[in-house]
N, C-alpha and C positions, 0 to 999 in steps of 0.2 A: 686256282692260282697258277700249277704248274701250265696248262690251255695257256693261259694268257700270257706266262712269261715264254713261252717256247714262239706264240704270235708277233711277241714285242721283245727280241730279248735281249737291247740297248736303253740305255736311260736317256730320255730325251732330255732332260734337264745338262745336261754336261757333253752335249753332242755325240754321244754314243761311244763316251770313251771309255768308259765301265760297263760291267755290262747290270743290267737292272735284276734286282733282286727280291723289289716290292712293287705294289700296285697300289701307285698313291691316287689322293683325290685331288682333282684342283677345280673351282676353286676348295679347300681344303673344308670339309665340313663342320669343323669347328666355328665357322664364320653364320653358319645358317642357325635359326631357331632350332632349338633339339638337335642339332646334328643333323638335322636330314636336306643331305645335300643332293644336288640330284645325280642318278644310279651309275649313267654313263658317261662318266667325265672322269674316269681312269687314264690312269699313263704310267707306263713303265718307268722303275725311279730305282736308282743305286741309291744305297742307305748314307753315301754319303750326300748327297743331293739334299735328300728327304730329309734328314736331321740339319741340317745349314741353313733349312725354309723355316724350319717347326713355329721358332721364337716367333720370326717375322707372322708365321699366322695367325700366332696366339695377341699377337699385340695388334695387328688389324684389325682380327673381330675385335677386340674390345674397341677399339677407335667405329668401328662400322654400328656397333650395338649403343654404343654412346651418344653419338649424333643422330642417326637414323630416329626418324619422326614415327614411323611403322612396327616400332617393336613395341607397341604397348602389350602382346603375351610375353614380355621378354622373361626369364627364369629368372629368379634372384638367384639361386643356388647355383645356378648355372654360369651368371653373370659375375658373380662375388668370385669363382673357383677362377676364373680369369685375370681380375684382379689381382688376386693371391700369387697367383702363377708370376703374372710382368712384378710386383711387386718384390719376390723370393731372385726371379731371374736376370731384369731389365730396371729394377723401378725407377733410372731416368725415365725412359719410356712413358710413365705416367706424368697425367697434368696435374697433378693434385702438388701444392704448395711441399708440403712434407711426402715425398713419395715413399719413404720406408713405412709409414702407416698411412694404408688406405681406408678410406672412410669405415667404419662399422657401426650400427650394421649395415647392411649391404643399402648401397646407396649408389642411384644413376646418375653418372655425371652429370647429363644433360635432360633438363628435365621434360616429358613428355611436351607442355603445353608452352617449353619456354617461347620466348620470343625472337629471341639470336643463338641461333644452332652452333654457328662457328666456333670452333676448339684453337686456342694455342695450345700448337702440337711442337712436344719439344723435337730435338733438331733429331738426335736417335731415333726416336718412331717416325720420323721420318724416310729414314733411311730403310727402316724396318716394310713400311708400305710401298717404298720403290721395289723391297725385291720382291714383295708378295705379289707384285702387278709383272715383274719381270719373271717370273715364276708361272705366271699363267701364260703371257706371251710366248712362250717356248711348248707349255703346253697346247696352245691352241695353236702353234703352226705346226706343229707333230700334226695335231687331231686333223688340219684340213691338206697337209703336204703328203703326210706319212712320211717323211723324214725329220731327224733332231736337225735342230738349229745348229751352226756351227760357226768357227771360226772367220769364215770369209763375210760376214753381217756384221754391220753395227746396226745397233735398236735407240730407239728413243721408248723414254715412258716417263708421259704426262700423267698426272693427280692432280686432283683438287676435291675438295670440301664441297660437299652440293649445297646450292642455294647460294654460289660467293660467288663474285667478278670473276675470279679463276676458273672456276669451273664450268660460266659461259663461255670462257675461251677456249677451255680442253675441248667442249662438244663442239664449238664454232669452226674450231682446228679440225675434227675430225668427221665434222660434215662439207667442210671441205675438199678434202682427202679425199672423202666418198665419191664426193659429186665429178671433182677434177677428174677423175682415174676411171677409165673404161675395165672393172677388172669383173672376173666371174665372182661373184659376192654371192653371198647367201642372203634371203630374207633377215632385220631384226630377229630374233630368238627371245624369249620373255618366259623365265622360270617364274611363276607370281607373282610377286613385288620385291627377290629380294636380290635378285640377280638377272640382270639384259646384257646380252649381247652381241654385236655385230664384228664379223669377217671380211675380206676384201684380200684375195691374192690374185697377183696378175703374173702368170706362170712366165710367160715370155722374158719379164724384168726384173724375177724375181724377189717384187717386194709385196710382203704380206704389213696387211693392218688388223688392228681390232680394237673396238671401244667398246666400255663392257661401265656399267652401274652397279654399285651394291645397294641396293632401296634407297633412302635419297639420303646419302652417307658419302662415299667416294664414287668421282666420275674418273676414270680412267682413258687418255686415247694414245696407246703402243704402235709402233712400226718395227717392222726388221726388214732390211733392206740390204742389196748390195754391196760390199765397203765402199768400192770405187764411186760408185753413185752419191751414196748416203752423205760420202766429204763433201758436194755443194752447200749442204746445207748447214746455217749459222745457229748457234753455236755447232760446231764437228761432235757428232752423236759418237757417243764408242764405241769400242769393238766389243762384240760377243767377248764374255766373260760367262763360265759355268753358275751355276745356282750355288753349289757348293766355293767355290774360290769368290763368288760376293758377300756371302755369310762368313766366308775369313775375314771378309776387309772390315766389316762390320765390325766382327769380334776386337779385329786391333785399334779400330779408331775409340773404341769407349774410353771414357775418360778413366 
């Protein structure tokens, strides 16, 4: 730990305005079967950072292990302690009719063989899966800049639900991107089935992209981009905001 924090030792998550404390994971391995997320996808994180994402991860994987066609090893004890958790924490955040009791026993929202994957996700875990995508966005242009994100960026982050209209559109949007923009991109990246990734920064313009899949759960396609630039485009994308001060905003809007 001390190695790594002496190599990294600003939190990318909040533009290197704290200095980092922990060595967090992203995407967060609570989201993967078993926890086993993969080794190399650390990032230096102030604990204020890290605790401002937490909730958001915890209610993603559940949204991601819910939908997702691919978890048939899914844990029940693993899956239920999630429930528990948004239930004691968030339980808007839950789709279930009554969210102070979540089903018992332990019961998958969506069921392996059903026929229509798509979830009405209330408006909070909504809000909760933008930052967990705007959370990785920061981490992966640390991972491919080696600098934090900062102030002078606004980002976009697109979601949708796999297998919906919407979520043709996220990858349509972001195979566009791809193809429009001469930039040094990496190869696709493909962790087994339960996490893809793709990169694209063009150093000269300063704007990074990345579209990333959770198994066939959420389709994500992120930009950070110049401010000056970024204002062309309709709707006006925002300004960088820390991980930590969007997990405030969250905190205040709950009902």
């Amino acid at each position: 730990m001390a190695e790594f924090l002496t190599a990294h030792p600003s939190c990318c998550f909040c533009g290197g305005r704290r200095a980092a404390v922990e060595r967090d994971h992203a995407p967060a391995r609570i989201v993967f079967r078993g926890k086993h997320g993969p080794d190399d996808f650390e990032f230096p994180a102030c604990a204020e950072c890290n605790r401002a994402a937490a909730l958001s991860e915890q209610v993603t994987a559940f949204y991601i292990r819910s939908i997702d066609q691919g978890y048939q090893q899914l844990d029940a004890e693993e899956y239920q302690k999630l429930i528990d958790g948004i239930a004691n924490n968030e339980p808007d955040a839950l789709p279930y009719v009554d969210r102070s009791r979540p089903p018992e026993p332990y019961t998958r929202f969506i069921a392996p063989d059903a026929h229509e994957r798509a979830v009405t996700i209330p408006e909070i875990a909504k809000q909760h899966i933008e930052l967990f995508g705007t959370k990785l966005l920061y981490a992966m242009y640390y991972r491919v800049t080696g600098t934090p994100a900062s102030s002078t960026l606004r980002r976009l982050v697109w979601w949708a639900q796999a297998g919906t209209p919407a979520a043709d559109q996220v990858r349509h949007n972001a195979s566009q991107w791809f193809d429009d923009l001469t930039i040094a991109r990496r190869p696709n990246v493909d962790l087994g089935d339960q996490f893809r990734y793709q990169t694209g920064y063009h150093p000269a313009h300063g704007v990074f992209g990345l579209h990333m899949s959770f198994g066939e759960a959420l389709v994500y396609f992120c930009v950070l981009g110049p401010a000056r630039d970024m204002l062309r485009l309709k709707p006006k994308p925002p300004l960088y905001q820390t991980i930590k001060s969007l997990g405030d905003r969250i905190s205040v809007r709950k009902p």
